[in-house]
Z-matrix of the N, CA and C atoms (Angstrom, degrees):
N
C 1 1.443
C 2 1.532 1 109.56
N 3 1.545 2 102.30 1 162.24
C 4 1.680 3 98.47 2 -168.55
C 5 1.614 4 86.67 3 -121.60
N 6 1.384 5 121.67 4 -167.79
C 7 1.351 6 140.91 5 -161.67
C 8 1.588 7 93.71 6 -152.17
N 9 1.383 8 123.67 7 142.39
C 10 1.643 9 109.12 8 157.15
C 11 1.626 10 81.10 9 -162.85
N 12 1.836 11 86.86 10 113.90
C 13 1.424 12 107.36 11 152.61
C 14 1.333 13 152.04 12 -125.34
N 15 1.239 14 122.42 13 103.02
C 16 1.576 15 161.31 14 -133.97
C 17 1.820 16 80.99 15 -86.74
N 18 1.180 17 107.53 16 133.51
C 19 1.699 18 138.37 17 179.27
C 20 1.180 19 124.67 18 -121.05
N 21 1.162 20 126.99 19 75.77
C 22 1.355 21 142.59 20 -175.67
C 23 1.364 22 131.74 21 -92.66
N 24 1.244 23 110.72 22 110.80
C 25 1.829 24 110.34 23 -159.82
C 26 1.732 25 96.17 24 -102.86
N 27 1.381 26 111.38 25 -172.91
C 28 1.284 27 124.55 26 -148.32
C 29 1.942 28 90.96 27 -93.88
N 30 1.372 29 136.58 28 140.41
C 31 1.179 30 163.77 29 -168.45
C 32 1.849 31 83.88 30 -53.22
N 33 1.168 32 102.47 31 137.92
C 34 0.918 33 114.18 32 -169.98
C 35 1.948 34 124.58 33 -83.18
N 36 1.562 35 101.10 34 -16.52
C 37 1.361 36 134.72 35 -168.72
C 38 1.209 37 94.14 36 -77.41
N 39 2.080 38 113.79 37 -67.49
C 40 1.046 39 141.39 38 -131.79
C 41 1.211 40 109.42 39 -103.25
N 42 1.273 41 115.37 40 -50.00
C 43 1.830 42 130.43 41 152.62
C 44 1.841 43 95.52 42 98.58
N 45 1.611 44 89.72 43 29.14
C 46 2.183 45 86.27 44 171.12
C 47 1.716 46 85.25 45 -142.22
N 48 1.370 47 84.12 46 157.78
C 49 1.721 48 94.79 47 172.12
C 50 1.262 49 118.39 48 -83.72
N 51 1.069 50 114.55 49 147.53
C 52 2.119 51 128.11 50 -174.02
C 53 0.981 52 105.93 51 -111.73
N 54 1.960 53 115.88 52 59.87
C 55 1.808 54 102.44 53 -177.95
C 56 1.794 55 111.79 54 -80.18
N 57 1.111 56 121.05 55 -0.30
C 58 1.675 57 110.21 56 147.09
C 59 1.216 58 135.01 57 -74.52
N 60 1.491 59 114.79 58 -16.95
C 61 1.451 60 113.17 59 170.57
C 62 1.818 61 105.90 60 -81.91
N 63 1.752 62 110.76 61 -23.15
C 64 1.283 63 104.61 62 -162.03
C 65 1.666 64 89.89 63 -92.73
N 66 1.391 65 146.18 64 -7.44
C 67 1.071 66 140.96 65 -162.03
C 68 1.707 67 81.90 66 -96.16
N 69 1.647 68 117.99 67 -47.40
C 70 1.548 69 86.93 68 175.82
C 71 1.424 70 142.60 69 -58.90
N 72 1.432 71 108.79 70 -28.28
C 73 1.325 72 108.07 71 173.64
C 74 1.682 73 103.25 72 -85.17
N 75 1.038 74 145.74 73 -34.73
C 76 1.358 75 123.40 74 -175.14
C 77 1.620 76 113.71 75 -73.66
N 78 1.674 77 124.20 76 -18.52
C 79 1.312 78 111.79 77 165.97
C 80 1.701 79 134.49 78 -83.48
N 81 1.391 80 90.93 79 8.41
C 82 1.498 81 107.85 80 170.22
C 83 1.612 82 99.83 81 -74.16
N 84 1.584 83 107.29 82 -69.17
C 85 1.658 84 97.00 83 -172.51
C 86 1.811 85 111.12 84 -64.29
N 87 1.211 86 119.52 85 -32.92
C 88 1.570 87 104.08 86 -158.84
C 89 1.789 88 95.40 87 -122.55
N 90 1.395 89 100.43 88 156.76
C 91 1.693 90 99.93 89 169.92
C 92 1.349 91 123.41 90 -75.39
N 93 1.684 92 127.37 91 -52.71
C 94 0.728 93 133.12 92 -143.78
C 95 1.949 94 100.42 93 -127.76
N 96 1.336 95 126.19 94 120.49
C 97 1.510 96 105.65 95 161.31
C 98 1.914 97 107.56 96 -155.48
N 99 0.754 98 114.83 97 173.22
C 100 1.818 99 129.37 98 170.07
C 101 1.814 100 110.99 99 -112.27
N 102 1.961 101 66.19 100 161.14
C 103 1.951 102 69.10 101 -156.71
C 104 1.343 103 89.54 102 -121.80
N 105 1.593 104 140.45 103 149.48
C 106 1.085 105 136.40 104 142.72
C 107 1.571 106 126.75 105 -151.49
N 108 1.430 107 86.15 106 130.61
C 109 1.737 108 96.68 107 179.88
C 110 1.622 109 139.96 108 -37.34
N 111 1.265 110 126.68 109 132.73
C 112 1.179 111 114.64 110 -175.50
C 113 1.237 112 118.00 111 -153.53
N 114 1.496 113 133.02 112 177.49
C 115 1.436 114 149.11 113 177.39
C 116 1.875 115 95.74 114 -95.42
N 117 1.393 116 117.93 115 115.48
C 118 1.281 117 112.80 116 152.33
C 119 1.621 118 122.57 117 -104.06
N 120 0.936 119 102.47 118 176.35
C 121 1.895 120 96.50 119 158.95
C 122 1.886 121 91.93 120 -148.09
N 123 1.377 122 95.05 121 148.45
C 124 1.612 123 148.96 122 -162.38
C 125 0.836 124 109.38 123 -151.43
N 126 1.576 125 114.55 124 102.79
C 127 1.725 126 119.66 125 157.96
C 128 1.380 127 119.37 126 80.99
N 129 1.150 128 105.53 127 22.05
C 130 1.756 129 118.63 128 -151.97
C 131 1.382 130 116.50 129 64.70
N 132 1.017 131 130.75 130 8.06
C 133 1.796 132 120.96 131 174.66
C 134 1.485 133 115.20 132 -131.49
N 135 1.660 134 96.65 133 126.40
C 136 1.652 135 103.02 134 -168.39
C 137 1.784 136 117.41 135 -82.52
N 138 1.158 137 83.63 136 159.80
C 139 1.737 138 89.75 137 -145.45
C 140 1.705 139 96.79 138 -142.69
N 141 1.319 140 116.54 139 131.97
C 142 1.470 141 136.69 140 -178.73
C 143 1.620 142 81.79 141 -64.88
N 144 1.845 143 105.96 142 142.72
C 145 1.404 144 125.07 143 -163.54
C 146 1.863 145 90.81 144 -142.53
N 147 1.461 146 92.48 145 167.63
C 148 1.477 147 96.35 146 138.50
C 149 1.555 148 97.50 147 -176.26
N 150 1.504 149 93.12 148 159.17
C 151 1.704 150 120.12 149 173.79
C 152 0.770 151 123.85 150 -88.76
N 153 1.770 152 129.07 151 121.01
C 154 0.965 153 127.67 152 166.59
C 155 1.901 154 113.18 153 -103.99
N 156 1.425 155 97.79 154 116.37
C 157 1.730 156 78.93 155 -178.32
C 158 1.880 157 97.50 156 -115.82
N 159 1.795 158 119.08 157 161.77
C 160 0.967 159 125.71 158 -171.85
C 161 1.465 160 103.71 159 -138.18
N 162 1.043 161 122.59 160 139.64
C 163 1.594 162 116.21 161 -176.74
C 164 1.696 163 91.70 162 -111.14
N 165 1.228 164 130.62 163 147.13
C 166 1.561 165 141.99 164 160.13
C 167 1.580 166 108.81 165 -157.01
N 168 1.467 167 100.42 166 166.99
C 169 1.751 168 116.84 167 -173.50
C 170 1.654 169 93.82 168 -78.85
N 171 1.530 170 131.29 169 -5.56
C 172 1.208 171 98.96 170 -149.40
C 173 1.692 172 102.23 171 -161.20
N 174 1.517 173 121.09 172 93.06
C 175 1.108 174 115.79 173 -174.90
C 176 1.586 175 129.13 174 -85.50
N 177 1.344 176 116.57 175 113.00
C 178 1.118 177 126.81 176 179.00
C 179 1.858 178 113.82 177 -97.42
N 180 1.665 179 84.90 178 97.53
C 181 1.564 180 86.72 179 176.64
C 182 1.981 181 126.42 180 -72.04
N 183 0.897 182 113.52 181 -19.90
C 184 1.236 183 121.43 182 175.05
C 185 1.903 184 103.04 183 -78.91
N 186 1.090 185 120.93 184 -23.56
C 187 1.310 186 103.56 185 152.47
C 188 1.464 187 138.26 186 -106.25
N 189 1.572 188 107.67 187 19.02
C 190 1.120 189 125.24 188 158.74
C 191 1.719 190 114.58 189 -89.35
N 192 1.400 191 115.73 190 -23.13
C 193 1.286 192 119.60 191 172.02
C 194 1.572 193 86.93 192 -97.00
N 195 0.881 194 174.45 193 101.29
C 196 1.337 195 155.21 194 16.16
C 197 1.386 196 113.18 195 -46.17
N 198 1.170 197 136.94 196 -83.02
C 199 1.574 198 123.70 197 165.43
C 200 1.373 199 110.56 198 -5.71
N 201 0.972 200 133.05 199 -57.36
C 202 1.969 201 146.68 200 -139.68
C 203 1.661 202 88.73 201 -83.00
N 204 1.483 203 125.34 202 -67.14
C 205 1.209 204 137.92 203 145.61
C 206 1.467 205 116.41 204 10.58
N 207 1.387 206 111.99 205 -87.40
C 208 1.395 207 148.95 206 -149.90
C 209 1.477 208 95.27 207 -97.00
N 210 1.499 209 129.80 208 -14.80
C 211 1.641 210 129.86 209 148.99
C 212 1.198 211 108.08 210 -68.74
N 213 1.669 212 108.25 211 -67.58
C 214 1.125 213 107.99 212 -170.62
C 215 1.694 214 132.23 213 -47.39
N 216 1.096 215 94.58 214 -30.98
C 217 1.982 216 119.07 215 165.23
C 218 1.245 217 107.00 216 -53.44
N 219 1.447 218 121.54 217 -86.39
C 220 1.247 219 138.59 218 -151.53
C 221 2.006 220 105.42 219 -66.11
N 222 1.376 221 92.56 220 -30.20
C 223 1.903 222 84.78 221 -164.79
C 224 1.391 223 106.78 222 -112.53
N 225 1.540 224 115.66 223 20.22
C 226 1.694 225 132.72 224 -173.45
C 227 1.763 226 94.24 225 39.29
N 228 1.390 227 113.09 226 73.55
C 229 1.391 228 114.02 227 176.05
C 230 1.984 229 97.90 228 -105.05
N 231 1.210 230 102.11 229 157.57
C 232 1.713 231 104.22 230 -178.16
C 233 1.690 232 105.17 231 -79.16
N 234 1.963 233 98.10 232 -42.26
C 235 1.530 234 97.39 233 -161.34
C 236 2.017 235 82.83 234 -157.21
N 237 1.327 236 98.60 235 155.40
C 238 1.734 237 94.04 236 158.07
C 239 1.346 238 95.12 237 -136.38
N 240 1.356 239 104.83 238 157.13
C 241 1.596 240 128.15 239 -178.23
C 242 1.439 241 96.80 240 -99.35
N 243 1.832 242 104.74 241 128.53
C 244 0.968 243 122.84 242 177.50
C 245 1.500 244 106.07 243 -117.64
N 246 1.971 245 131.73 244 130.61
C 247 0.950 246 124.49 245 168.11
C 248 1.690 247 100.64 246 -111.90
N 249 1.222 248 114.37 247 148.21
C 250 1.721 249 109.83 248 129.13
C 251 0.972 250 113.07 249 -155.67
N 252 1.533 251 99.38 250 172.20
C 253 1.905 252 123.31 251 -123.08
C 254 1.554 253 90.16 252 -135.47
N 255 1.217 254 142.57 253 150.20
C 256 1.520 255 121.15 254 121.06
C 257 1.427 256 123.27 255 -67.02
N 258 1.366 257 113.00 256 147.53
C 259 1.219 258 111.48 257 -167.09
C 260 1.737 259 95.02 258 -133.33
N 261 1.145 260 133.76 259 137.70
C 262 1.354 261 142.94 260 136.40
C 263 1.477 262 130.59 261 -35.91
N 264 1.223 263 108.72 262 -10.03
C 265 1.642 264 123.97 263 174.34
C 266 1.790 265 99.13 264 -38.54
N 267 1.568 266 98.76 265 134.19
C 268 1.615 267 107.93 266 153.14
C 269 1.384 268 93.44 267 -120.65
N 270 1.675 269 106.99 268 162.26
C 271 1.075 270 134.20 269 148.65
C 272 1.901 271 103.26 270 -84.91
N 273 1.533 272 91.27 271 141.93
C 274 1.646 273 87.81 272 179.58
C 275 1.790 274 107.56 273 -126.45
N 276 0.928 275 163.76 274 114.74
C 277 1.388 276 140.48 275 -179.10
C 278 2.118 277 97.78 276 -128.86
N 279 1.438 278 108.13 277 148.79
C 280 1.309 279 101.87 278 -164.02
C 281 1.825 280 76.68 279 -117.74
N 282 0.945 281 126.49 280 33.44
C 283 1.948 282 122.75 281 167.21
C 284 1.122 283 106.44 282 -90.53
């Protein structure tokens, strides 16, 4: 399993984060992900963030540079930080 976590700082205009505009474009490419709030710094100045991380079998970087794109568009972002990780994550379901 992979990990890919997308770093999203606060609109660059507006100076707050738009995690409903960014939850729309990231649930187009992936089904399932978590979100959590944070302190970044940019440029030397810290700035309300948040994480989005997604675990899947299968990393498609060309639609992670589309996502990145289509952030960067929508939330007047300069750049987003993209990691991935392997991760040990299972899915578990007892249905």
């Amino acid at each position: 399993m992979k990990k890919i976590n997308f770093y999203i700082g606060a609109n660059n205009k507006t100076g707050k984060v738009e995690t409903q505009k960014a939850l729309g474009v990231l649930t187009r490419y992936y089904e399932g992900m978590n979100i959590s709030e944070l302190i970044g710094v940019w440029q030397g100045k810290k700035e309300a963030s948040i994480l989005v991380s997604i675990v899947c079998e299968v990393v498609d970087y060309t639609q992670i540079k589309n996502a990145c794109r289509e952030l960067n568009n929508k939330l007047d972002q300069q750049a987003i930080m993209v990691e991935v990780l392997d991760s040990n994550a299972l899915f578990i379901s007892d249905r």
